[in-house]
N, C-alpha and C positions, 0 to 999 in steps of 0.2 A: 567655784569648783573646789570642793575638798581634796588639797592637794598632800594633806599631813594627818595621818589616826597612828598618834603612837601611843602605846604604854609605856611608860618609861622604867614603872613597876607594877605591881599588882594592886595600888594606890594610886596614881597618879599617870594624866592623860594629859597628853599633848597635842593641839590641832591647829594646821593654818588651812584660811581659803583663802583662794585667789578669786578676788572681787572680779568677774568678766561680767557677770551678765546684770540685764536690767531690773527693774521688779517686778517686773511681769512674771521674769524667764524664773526666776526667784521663787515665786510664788506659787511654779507650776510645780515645783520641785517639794513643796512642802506635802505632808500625808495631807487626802482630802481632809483628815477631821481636824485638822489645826490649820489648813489651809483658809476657810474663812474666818478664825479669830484672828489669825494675822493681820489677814486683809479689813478688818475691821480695826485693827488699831493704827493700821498706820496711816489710816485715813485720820487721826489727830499729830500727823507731824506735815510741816509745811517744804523741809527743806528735804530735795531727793536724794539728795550724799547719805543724809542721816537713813533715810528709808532704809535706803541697798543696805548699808552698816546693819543696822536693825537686825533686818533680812538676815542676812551673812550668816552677823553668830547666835542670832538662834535655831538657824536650819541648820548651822555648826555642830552648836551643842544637842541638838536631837540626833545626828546620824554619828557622835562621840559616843555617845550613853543609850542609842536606842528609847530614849523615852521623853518627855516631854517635861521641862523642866522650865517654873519661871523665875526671872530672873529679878531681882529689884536692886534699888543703887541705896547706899546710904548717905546722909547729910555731907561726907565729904565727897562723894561721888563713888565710891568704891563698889564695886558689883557683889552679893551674894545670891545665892540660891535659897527660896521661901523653906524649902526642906531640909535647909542646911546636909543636904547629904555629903556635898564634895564643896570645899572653897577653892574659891574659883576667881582669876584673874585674866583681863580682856583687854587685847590689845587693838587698834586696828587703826591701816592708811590709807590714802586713794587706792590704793592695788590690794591687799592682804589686811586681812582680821585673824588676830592667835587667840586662843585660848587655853587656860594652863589649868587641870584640876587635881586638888589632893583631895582623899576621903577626911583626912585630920588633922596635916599639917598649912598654914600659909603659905599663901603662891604670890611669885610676880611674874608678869612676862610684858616682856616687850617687841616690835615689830617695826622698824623706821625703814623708809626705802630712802636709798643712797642716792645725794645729792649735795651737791656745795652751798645749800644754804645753811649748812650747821655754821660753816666759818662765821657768821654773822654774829649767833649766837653765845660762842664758844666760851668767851670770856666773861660769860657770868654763871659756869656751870664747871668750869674745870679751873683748879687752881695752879696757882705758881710752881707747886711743887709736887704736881702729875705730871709723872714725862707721856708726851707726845714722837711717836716719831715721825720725823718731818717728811721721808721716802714713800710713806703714806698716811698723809695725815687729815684725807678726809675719811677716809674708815674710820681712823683712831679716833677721830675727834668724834663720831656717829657713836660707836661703840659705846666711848665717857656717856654720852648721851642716853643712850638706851640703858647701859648697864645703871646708872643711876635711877632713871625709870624704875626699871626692877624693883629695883629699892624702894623708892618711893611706894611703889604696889603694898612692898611685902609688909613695909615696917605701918604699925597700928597707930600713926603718930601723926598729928598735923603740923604745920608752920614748919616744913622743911625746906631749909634752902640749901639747893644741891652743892653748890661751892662751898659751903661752912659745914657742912654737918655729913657730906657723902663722899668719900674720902678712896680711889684704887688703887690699890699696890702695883708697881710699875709691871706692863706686861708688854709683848711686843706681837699687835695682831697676826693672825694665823688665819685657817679659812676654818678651824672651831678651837676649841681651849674651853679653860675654867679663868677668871678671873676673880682674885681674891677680893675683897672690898671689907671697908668697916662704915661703921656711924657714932659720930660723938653726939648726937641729938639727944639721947637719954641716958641716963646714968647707969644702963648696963653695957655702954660702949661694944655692941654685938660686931661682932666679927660674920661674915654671910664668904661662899661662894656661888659665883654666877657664871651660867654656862652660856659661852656665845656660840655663833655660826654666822661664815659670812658666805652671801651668796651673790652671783652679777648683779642682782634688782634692789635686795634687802640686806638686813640684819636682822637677828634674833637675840634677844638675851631672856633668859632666864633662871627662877632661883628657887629653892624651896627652902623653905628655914627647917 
C-alpha cells in the first residue's frame, strides 16, 4: 500500500510502501498491460521476499510518475532508470520499500525498521568520536545507520567504509531534523545534509546532493 507520494519540489519525489500484501494481491494491482510482463519475470526469481520487494517498488514507481519506468542495477548494485529521466534511489525492509527521485540531481534514501539488533553491529559503523545518546540509543545508533546508508547511495564511489570515511556531526534525535554529515573518502571531502524522520515501526533518512 502506497502510504507516501510526496513532491518534495517540482524535481524530486518521495515514496514509501507498506509491504502487506502477497504477490498475488501485488499483481492484481498492477495496469493489465504490465500486469503479465511482471508476472513473467518474476517467475525467474526463486526467493518470495525478493518477489513482493520487486513487486513493491515497481508498482511504486508506476503510481509515483504514472508511467512505466524500467529499472536496471549497475555493477556495484546501484539502481538507475534506462531513460535516465529521474535518478533514483531504493530502499526497502521486511515491512517498507522508499524510493527517492531527482530529475538531475543524486539521491539517497534509506528505510530501516527499529529493532535492537543494530547494537550488534554498532561498533564497526560508528566511531569513537560520534556522540551517541545513551537515553535513546537504539534510535541513535539506527539513525548512524541509515544516515550513513544515504551516503553510501548518494556518493559515486566504491570501497566505502562507513566508520573511516562517513563521518556525523553530533545531533540529538527528534521525531525529524536535518542531520549534518561529511566524507573524507575522496579528495573533495563533500560536506551533505540528510533529512531524517522517526516513526513507531521505522526510520527514514534521506539526502540530495
Amino acid at each position: 500500500m502506497l502510504i507516501r507520494n510526496q513532491h518534495i519540489d517540482e524535481n524530486c519525489i518521495l515514496g514509501i510502501w507498506e509491504i502487506t500484501e502477497s504477490k498475488e494481491e501485488l499483481l492484481a494491482l498492477y495496469p493489465k498491460n504490465l500486469q503479465l510482463k511482471a508476472a513473467k519475470h518474476i517467475t525467474k526469481m526463486k526467493s518470495e521476499k525478493r518477489i513482493i520487494e520487486w513487486l513493491s517498488v515497481r508498482l511504486m514507481l508506476f503510481l509515483l510518475l504514472n508511467e512505466e519506468k524500467m529499472v536496471y542495477h549497475k555493477l556495484d548494485g546501484k539502481p538507475y532508470l534506462m531513460d535516465n529521466s529521474y535518478n533514483i534511489s531504493i530502499s526497502h525492509t521486511n515491512k517498507y520499500a522508499a524510493i527517492l527521485l531527482h530529475r538531475s540531481k543524486k539521491v539517497g534514501i534509506d528505510i530501516e525498521e527499529i529493532s535492537e539488533r543494530v547494537h550488534k553491529v554498532a561498533s564497526k559503523f560508528i566511531s569513537e568520536s560520534e556522540f551517541i545518546d545513551e537515553s535513546q540509543k537504539s534510535i541513535h545508533r539506527l539513525l548512524h545507520w541509515s544516515a550513513k546508508e544515504t551516503l553510501f547511495k548518494l556518493m559515486d564511489v566504491n570501497e566505502i567504509d562507513f566508520k573511516q570515511h562517513l563521518h556525523l556531526d553530533k545531533f540529538i534525535p527528534a521525531e525529524q531534523g536535518i542531520i549534518t554529515a561529511s566524507e573524507t573518502k575522496t579528495n573533495e571531502k563533500k560536506r551533505f545534509n540528510i533529512f531524517y524522520e522517526v516513526y513507531p515501526t521505522y526510520v527514514l533518512t534521506w539526502s540530495i546532493q
